[in-house]
N, C-alpha and C positions, 0 to 999 in steps of 0.2 A: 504494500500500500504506500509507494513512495509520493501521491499527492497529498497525501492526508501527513506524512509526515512534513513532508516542507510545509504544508500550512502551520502545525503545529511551533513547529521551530520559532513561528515569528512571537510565539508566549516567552522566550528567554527560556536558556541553559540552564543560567545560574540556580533557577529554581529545582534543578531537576536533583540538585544534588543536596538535597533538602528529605531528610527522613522521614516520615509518616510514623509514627511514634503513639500508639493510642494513652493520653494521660493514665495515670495508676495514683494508688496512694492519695492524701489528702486532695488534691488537687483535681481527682476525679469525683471527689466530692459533691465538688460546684454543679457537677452539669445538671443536677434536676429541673433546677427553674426554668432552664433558657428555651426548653421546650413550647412553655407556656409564651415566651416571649418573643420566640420565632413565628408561635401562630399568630400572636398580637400585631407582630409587625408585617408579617401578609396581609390579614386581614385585613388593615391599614391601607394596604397598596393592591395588590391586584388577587389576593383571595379573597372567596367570595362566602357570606355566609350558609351552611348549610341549616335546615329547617326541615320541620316536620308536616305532615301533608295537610294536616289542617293551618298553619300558621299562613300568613301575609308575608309576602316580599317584596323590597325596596327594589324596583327595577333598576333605580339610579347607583345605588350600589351594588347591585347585581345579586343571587340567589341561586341555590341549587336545591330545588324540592325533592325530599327523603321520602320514597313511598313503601315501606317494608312489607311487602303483601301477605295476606296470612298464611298462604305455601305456596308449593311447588305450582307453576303457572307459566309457561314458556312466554308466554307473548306479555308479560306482565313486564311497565317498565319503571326499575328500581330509580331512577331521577326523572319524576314524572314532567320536571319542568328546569330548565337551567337557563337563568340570565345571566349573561358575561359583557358589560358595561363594555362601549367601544374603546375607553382610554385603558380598560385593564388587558384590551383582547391582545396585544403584541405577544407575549411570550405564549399565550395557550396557541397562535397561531406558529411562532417559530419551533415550540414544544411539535404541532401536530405535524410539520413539514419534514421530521426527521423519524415517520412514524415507519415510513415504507422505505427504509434506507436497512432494513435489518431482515435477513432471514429468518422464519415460523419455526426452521429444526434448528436446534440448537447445533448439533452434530457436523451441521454443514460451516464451513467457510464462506466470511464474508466476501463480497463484491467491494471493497470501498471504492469510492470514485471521488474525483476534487470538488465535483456541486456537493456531492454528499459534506465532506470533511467543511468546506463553505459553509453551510448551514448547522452543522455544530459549532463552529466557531462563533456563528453569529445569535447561536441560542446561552453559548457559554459563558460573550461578553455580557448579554443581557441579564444572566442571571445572578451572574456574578457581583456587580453593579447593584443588586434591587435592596430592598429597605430587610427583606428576612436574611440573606446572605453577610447583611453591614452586624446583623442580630449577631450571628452566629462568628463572624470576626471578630468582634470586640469580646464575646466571651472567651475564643481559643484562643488569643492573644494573651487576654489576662490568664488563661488557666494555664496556659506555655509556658509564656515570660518572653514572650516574643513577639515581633510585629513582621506583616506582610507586609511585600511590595507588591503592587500589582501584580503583574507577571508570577510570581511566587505564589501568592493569595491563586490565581487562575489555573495556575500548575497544578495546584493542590486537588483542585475541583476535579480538574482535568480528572488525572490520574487515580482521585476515588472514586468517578462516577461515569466516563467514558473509555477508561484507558481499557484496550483488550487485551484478553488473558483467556488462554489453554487449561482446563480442568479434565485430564485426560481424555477421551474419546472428543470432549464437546469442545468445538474451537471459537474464537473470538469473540468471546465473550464478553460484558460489558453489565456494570452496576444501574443505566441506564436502560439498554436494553431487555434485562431481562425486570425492573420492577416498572420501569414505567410504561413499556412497549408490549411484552408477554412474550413468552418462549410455548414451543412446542416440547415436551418429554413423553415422547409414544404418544396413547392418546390423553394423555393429560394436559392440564394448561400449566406452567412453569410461570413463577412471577405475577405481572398482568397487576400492581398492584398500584396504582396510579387511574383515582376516580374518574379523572376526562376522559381517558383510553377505552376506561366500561363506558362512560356514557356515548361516545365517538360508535365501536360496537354497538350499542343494541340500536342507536337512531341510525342505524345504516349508511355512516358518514363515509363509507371505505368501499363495499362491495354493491352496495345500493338495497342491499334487503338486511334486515333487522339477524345481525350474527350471535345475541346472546339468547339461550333461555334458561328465563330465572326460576330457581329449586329451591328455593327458599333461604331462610337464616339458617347462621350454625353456630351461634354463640356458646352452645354449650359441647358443641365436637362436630365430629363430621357425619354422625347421625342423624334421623330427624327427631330426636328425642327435643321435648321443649323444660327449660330449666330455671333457677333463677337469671343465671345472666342474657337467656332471651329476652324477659321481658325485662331486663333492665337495658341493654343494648338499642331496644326498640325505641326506648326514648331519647337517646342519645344521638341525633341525627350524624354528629360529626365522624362516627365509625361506621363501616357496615363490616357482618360476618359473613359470608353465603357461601352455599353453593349453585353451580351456573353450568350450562352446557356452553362453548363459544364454537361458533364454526368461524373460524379463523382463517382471514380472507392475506391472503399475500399477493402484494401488488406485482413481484416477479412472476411468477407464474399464471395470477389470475385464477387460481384455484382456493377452494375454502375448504379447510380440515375439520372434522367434530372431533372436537377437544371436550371433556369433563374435568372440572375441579371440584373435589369432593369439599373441599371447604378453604377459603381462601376468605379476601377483607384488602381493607384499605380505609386512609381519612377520608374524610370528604370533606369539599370547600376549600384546600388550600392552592396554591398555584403551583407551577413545576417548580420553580425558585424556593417556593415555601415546602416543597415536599424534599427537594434536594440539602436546604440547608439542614432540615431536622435530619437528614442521614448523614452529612456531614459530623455535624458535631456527635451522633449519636456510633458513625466509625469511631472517634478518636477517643473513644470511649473505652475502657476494660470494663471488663465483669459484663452480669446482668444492669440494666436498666430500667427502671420506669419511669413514668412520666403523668404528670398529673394538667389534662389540657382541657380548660371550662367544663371541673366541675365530674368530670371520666378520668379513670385511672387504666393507665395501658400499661403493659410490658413491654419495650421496644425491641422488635427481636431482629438481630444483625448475624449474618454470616460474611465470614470474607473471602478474597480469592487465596488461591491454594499458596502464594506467596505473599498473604498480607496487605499486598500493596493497594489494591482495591476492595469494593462494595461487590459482596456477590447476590444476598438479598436483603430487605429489609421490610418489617411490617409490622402495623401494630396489631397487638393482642390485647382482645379488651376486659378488664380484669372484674369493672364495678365501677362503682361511683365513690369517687372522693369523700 
């Protein structure tokens, strides 16, 4: 992929020789709050609130209506409504423009191409830049003891959440591509954990017919047993648990695969910037993690690549209420 590395090169060297080091000890202490602060400051800027099926939405500030349906329902659609304010829509459009730049199997080798590597670049400066990413700087700095440069602070991003990585059989693989875009694992769905991508799916933004059908929650496992944390979850608009059939449409080939995930989830309402920084800070993290975000308590659960140096998945797990 040598266009995608000259593009890359023009982030600066000097960054590259810059460790990836997950805090430990006292100093891993700090990161509980900044969860709650990274969502504050999306929300601020271009995430949107999410809400429940009966509540009102501020179209001027945008909305994504939670509709958890009482079960398994293919045609049933879990954001029955989603407004994206014109001044927040830039990065959900440059997030959506790098949706069909990834192969469905995981197993296969990517295609990069220089438009491709162009449009990460131009999704990486924006996100980089935005009000939850400044969140999540200013706490790794202070919990480091250290300060970015641009270039450095970008490297960083790069390298946890685009950089590709071999995990034997499956090759180029990517922190991005597999939570925000979805992977194929046989007929399972891999990832896929990035709320616009489900909503993008089921309103047929991709293949032009409706690719998701919804199986309901699975708050309490991958069952359809119903528990306390179903009907606590259910209030909670900003998480969903589910399970989903997705026939997964790839723009190479023009073919659509039935995929099943017995139980999968993700937040809802934040932006790609706001989804990236909480895995950000939530990499440089040791140990287990929770997070406590309006009022819900998650576990943040992070895998990495087989050499540390990136994001292999990330998602929350939702525990209860605060």
């Amino acid at each position: 992929m040598p266009g995608r590395r000259q593009v890359l090169a023009q982030l600066g060297a000097a960054a590259a020789a810059v460790a990836i080091a997950p805090a430990s000890g006292a100093r891993a202490a700090g990161h509980g709050a900044i969860y709650q602060r990274i969502w504050d400051a999306d929300q601020a800027a271009n995430g949107i609130p999410a809400i429940t099926a009966g509540e009102a939405g501020d179209p001027a500030r945008g909305f994504v209506r939670v509709d958890e349906g009482a079960g398994a329902d293919p045609a049933h659609r879990l954001f029955a409504e989603v407004r994206i304010p014109e001044p927040k829509r830039r990065t959900y459009d440059l997030c959506k423009s790098l949706f069909d730049n990834y192969r469905l199997e995981q197993s296969k080798p990517e295609d990069n191409r220089p438009e491709e590597a162009r449009e990460l670049l131009e999704l990486l400066h924006a996100v980089a830049e935005g009000a939850p990413m400044a969140a999540a700087r200013a706490h790794l700095e202070d919990q480091r003891g250290r300060s970015y440069s641009r270039d450095a602070w970008q490297e960083l991003i790069f390298d946890v959440w685009f950089r590709q990585f071999d995990d034997g059989r499956n090759l180029d693989l990517s922190g991005f591509e597999h939570v925000a875009v979805g992977e194929q694992k046989g007929g399972k769905v891999n990832g896929h954990h990035f709320w616009y991508k489900y909503y993008l799916d089921d309103w047929a933004a991709f293949s032009g017919a409706d690719d998701i059908d919804y199986d309901g929650t699975r708050y309490d496992g991958p069952n359809r047993r119903r528990g306390q944390l179903s009907a606590l979850g259910r209030q909670v608009p900003e998480v969903v648990t589910l399970a989903y059939g997705w026939d997964a449409y790839e723009a190479e080939t023009g073919q659509r695969r039935t995929l099943y995930n017995p139980i999968g989830g993700f937040w809802v309402g934040c932006s790609i910037e706001g989804l990236m920084a909480l895995g950000l800070v939530r990499f440089l993290q040791r140990g287990r993690a929770e997070a406590v975000i309006n009022g819900a308590r998650y576990e943040v659960v992070l895998y990495r690549s087989p050499d540390g140096r990136s994001l292999r998945t990330f998602f929350p797990r939702f525990l209860g209420l605060a």
